[in-house]
Backbone as CSV, one residue per row, in Angstrom:
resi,resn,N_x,N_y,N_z,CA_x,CA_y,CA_z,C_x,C_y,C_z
1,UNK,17.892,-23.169,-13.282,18.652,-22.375,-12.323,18.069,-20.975,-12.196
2,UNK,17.840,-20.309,-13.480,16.966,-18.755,-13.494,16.101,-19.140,-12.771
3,UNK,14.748,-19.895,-12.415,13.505,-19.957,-11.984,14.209,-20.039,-10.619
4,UNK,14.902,-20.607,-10.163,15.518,-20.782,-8.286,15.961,-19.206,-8.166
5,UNK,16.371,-18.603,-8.942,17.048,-17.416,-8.249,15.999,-16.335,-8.275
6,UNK,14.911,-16.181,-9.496,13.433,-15.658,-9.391,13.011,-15.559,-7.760
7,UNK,12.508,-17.043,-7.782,12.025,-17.654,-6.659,12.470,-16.957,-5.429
8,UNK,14.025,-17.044,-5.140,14.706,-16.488,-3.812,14.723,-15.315,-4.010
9,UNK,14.171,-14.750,-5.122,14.173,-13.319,-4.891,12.928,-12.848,-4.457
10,UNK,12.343,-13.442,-5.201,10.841,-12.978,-4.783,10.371,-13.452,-3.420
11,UNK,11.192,-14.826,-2.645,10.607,-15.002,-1.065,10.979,-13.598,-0.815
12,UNK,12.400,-13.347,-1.002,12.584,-12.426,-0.248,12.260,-10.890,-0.201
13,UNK,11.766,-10.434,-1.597,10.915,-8.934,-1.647,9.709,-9.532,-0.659
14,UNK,8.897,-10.658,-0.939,7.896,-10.918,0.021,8.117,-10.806,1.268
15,UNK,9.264,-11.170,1.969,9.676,-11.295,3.231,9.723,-9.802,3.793
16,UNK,10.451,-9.500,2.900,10.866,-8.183,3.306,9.713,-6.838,3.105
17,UNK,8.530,-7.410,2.735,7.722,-6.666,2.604,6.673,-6.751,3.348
18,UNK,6.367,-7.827,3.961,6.364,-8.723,5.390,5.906,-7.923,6.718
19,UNK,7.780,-8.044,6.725,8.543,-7.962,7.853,8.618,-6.546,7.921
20,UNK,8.581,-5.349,6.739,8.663,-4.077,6.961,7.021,-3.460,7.516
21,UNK,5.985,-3.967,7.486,4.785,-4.162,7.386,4.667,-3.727,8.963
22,UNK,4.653,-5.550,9.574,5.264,-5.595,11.077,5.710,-4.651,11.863
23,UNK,6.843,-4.769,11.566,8.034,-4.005,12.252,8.599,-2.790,11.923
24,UNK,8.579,-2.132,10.793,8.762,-1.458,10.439,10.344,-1.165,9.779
25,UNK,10.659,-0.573,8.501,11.971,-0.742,7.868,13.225,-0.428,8.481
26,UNK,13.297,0.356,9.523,14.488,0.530,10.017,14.505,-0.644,11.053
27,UNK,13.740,-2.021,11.183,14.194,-1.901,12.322,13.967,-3.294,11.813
28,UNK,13.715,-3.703,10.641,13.535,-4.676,9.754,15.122,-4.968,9.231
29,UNK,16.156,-6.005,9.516,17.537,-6.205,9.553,17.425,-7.390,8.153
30,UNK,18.293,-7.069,7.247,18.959,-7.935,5.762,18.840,-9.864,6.814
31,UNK,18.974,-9.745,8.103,19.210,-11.072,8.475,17.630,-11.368,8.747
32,UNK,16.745,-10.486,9.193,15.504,-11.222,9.503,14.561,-11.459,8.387
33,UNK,14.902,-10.372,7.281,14.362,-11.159,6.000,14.866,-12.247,5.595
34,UNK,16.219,-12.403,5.195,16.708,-14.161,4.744,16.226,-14.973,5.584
35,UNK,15.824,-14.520,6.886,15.245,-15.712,8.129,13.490,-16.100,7.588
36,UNK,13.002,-15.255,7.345,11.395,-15.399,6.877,11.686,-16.172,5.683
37,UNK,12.481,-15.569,4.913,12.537,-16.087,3.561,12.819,-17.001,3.609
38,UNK,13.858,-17.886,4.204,14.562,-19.259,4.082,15.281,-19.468,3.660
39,UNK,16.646,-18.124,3.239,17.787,-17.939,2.120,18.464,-17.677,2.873
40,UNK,19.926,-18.345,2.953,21.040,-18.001,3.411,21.204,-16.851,3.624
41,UNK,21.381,-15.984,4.511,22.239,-14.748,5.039,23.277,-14.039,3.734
42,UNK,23.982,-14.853,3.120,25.345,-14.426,2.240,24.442,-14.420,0.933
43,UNK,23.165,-15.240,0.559,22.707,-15.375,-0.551,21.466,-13.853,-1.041
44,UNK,21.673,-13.456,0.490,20.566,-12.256,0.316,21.789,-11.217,-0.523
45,UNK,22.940,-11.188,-0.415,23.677,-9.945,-0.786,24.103,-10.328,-2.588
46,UNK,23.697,-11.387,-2.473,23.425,-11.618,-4.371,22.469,-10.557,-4.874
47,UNK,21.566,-10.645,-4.250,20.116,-10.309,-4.224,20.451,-8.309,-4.384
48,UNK,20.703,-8.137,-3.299,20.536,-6.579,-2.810,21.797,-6.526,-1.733
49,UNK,22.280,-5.515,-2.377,23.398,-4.900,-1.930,23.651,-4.346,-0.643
50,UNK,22.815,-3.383,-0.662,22.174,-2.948,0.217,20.871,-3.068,0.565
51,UNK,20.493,-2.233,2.108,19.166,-2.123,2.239,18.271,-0.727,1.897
52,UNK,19.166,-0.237,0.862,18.267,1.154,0.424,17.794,0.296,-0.743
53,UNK,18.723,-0.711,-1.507,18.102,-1.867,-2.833,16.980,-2.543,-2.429
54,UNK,16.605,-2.711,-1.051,15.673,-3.670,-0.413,14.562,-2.915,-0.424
55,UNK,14.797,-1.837,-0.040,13.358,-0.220,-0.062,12.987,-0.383,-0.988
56,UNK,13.982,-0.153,-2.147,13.673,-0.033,-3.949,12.693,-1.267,-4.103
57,UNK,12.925,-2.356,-3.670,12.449,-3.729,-4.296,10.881,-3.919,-3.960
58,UNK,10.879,-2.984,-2.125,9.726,-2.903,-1.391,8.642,-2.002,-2.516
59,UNK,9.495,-0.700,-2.411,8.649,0.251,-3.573,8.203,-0.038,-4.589
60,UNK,8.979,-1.094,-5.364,8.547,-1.589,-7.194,7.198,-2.991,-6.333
61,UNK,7.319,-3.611,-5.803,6.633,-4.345,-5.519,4.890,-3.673,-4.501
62,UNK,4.932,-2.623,-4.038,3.679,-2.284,-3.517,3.012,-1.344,-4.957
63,UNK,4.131,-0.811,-5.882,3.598,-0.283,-6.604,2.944,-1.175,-7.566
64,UNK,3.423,-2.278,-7.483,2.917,-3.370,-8.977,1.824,-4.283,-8.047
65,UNK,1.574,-4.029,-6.541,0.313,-4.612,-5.784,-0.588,-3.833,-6.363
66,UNK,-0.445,-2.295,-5.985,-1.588,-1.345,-6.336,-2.113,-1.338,-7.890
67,UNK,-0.937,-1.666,-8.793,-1.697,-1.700,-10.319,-2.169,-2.755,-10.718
68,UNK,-1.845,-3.953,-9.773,-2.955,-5.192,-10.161,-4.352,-4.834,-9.254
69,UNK,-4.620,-4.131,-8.087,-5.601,-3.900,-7.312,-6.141,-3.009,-8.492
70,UNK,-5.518,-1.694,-9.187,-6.203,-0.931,-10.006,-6.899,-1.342,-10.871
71,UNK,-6.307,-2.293,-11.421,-6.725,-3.502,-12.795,-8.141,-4.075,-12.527
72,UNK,-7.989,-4.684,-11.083,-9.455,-5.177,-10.629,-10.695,-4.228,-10.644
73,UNK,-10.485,-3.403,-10.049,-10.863,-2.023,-9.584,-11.383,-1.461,-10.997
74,UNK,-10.570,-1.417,-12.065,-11.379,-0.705,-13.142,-12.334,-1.854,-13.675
75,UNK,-12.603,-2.789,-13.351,-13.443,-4.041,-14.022,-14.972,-4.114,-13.084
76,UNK,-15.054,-3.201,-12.426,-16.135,-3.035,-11.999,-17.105,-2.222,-12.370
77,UNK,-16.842,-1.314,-13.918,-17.277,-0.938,-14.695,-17.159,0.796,-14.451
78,UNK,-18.542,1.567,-14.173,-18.510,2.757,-14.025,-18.020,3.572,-13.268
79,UNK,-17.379,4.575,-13.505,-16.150,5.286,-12.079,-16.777,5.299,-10.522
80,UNK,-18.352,5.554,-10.114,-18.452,5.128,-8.858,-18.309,3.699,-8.540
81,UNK,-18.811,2.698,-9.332,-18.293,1.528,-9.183,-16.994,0.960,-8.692
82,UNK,-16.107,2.092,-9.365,-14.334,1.030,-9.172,-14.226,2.111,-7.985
83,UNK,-14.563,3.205,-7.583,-14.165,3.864,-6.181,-14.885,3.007,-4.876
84,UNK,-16.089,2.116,-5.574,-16.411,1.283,-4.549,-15.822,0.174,-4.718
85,UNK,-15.627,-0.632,-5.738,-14.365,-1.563,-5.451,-13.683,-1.442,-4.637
86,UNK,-12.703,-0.137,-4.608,-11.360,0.173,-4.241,-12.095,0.013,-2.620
87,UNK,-13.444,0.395,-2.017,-13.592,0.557,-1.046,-14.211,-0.729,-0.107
88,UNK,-14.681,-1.636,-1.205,-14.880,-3.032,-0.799,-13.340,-3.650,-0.499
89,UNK,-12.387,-3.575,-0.946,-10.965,-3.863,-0.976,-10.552,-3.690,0.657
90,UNK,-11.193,-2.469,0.964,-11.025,-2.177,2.508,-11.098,-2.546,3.278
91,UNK,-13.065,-2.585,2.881,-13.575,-4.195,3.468,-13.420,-4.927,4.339
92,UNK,-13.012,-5.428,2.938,-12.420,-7.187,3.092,-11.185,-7.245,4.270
93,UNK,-10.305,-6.013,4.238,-9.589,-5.890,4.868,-9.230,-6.109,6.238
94,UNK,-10.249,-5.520,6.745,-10.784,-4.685,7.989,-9.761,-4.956,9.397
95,UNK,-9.961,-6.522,9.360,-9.378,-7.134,10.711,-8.011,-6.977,10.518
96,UNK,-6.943,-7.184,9.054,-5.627,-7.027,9.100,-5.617,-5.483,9.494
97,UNK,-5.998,-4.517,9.105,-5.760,-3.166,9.044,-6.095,-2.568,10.701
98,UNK,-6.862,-3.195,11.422,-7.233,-2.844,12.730,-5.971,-4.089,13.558
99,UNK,-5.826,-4.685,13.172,-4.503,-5.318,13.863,-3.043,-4.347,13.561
100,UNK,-3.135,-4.758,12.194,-1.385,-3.671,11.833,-1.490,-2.429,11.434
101,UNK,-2.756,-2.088,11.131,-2.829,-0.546,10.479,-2.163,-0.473,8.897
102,UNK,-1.927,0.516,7.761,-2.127,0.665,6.791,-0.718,-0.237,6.489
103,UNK,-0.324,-0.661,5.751,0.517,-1.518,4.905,1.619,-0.351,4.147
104,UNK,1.059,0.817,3.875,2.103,1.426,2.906,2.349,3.094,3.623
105,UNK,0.983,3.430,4.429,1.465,4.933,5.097,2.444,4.672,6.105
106,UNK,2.728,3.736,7.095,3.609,4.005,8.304,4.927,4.090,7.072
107,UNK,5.539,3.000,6.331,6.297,3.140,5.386,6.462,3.867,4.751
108,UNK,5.823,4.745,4.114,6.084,6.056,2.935,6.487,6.792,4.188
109,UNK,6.094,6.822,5.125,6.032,8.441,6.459,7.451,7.529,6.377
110,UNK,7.834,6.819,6.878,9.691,6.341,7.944,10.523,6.914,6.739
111,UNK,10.407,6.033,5.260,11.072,6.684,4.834,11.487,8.104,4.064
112,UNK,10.210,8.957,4.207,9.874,9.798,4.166,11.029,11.100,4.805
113,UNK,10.551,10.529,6.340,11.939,11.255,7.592,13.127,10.799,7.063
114,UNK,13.378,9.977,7.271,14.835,9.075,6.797,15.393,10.352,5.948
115,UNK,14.741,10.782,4.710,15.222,12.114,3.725,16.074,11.033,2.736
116,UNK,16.190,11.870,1.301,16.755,10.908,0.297,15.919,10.599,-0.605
117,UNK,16.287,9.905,-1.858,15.823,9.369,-2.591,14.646,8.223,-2.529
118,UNK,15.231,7.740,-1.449,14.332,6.272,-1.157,12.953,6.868,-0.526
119,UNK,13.257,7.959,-0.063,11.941,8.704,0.406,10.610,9.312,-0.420
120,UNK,11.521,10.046,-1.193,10.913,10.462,-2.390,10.057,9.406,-3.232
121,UNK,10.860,8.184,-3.401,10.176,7.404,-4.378,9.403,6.633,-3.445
122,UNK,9.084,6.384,-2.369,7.973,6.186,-1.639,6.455,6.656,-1.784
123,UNK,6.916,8.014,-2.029,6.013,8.802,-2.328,5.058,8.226,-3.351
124,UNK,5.858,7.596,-4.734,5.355,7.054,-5.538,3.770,6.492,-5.609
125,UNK,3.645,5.724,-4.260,2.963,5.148,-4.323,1.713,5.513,-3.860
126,UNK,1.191,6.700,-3.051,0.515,7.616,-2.833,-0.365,7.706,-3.838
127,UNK,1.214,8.214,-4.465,1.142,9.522,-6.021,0.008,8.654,-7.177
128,UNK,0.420,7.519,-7.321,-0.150,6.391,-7.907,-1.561,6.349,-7.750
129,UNK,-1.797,6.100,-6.238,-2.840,6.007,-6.033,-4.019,7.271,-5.833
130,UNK,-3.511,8.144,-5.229,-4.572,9.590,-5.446,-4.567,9.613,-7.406
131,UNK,-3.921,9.155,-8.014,-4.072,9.827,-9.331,-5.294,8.739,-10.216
132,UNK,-5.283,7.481,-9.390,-6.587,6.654,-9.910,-7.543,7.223,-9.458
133,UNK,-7.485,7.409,-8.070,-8.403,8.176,-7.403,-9.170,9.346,-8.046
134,UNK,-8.472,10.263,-8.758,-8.516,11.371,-9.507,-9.468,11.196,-10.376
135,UNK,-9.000,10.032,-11.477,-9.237,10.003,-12.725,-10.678,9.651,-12.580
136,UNK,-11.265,8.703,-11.428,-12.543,8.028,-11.279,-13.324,9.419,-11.602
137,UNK,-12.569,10.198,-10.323,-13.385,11.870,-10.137,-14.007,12.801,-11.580
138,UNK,-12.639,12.421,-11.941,-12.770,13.336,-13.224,-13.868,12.356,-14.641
139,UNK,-13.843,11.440,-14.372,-14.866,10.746,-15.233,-16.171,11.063,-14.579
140,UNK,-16.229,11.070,-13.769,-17.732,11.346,-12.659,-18.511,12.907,-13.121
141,UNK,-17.482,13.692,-14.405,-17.528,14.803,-14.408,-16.983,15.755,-13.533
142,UNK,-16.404,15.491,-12.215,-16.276,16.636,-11.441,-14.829,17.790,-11.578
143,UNK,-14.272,17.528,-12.895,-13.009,18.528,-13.582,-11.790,19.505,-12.603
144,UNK,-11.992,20.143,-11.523,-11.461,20.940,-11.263,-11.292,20.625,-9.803
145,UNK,-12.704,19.731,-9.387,-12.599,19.445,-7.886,-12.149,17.636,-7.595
146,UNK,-11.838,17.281,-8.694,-10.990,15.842,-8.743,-10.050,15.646,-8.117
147,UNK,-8.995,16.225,-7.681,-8.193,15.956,-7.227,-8.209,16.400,-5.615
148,UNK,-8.962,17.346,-5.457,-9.365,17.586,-4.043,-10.144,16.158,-3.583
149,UNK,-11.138,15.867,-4.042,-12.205,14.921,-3.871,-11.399,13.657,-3.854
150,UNK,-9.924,13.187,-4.489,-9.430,11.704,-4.594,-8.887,12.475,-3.153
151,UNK,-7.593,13.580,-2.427,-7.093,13.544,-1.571,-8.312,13.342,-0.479
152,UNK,-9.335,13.714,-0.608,-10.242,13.489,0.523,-10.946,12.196,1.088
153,UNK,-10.784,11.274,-0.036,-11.036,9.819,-0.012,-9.729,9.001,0.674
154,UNK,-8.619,9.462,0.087,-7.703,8.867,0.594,-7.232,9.080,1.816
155,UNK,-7.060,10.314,2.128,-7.087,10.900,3.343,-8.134,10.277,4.124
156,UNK,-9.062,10.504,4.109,-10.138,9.597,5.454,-9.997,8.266,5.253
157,UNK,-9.653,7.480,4.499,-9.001,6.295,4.512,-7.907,6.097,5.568
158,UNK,-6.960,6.546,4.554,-5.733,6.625,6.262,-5.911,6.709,7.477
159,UNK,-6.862,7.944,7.511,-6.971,8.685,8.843,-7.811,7.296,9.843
160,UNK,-9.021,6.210,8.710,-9.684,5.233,9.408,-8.749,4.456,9.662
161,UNK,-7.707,4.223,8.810,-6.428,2.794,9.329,-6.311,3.148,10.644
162,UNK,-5.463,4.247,10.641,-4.730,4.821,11.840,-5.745,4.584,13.033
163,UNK,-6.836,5.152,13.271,-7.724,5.112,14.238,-8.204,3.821,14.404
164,UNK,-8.524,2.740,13.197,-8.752,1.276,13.805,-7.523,0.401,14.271
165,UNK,-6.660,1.288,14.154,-5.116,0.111,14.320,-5.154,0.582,15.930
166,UNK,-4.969,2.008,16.346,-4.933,2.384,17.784,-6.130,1.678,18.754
167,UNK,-6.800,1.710,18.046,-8.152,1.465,18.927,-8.563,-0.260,18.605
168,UNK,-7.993,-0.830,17.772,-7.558,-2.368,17.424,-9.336,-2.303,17.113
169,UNK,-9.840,-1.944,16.467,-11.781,-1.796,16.191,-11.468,-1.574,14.985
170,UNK,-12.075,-3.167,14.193,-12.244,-3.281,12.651,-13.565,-2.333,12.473
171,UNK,-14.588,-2.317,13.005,-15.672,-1.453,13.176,-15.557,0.098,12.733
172,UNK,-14.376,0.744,13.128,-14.096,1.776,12.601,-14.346,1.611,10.798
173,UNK,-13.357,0.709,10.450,-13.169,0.886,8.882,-14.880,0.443,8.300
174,UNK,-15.504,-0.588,9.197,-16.961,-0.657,8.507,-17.609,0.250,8.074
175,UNK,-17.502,1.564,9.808,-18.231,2.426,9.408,-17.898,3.545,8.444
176,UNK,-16.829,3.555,8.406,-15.975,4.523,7.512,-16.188,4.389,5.739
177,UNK,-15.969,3.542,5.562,-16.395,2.667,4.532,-17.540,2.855,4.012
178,UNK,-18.703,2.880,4.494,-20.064,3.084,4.418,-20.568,4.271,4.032
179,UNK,-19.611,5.155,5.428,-20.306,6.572,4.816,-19.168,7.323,3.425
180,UNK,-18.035,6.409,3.211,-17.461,7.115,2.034,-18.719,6.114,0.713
181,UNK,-18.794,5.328,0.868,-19.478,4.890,0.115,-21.102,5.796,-0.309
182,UNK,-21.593,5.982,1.087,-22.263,6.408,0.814,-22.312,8.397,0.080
183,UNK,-21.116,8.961,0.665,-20.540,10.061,-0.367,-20.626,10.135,-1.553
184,UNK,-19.717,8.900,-1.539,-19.473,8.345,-3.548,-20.996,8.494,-4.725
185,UNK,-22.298,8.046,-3.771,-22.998,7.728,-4.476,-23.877,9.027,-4.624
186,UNK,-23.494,9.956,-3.381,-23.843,11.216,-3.647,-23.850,12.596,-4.125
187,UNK,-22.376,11.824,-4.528,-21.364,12.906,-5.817,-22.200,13.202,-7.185
């Protein structure tokens, strides 16, 4: 019985992580996740109470995407290495990200405005990620300009989602990609 209720929970953080992706969270309804998911309507409120619990579930779950991506990412051995991981990751990406654009910035920004808690801990996941970002830096030797150097990676990252999602051109992130890559190796 535990493993069925796992299960319906996890369609439904999936669903709902989905569907916030898509469409975006405000506009993402407790009924169109149980609909993706395949769970009764009444069985989602077992689940999550609300839909600020559904944010929470979204947040613990992109944050535990990014620390299995980190995990990979450090197995590529030397700190320019896993910043090129992280940038092969992109990659691979390319065509979802020029169709929907970034997976976690339109989301951190909505609930961001929204104001609140749920906003804040959005943030999280940023925070998470500029701070791997960081650490590569700071192994690379560069001490003081690490954290400038991860916001600047991440930042032109975004900035390539955004511009291949408008302009629907996976090509953007190729080239983008390339010349951060090629940065990386010039650090």
């Amino acid at each position: 019985m535990r493993s069925q209720s796992v299960d319906k929970r996890s369609r439904l953080i999936r669903a709902a992580v989905e569907l916030t992706y898509l469409h975006g969270f405000a506009k993402t309804s407790l009924a169109d996740i149980a609909k993706q998911a395949k769970v009764p309507l009444g069985n989602v409120y077992y689940y999550f109470k609300t839909k600020k619990e559904v944010g929470e579930a979204i947040i613990e779950q992109r944050l535990s995407d990014l620390e299995a991506r980190s995990k990979e990412w450090d197995e590529a051995g030397a700190p320019r290495d896993r910043l090129r991981a992280c940038l092969l990751g992109v990659l691979e990406n390319k065509e979802v990200l020029a169709a929907h654009g970034c997976p976690v910035g339109p989301f951190c920004s909505e609930l961001r405005k929204e104001g609140g808690g749920l906003g804040k801990r959005a943030g999280e996941i940023f925070g998470r990620h500029l701070a791997w970002m960081e650490a590569q830096f700071k192994a690379l030797g560069k001490g003081n300009d690490s954290r400038g150097l991860a916001v600047h990676l991440l930042s032109s990252l975004e900035g390539v989602f955004v511009l291949a999602h408008t302009f629907r051109d996976s090509h953007l992130v190729v080239m983008e990609t390339k010349r951060l890559n090629q940065w990386i190796q010039e650090l």
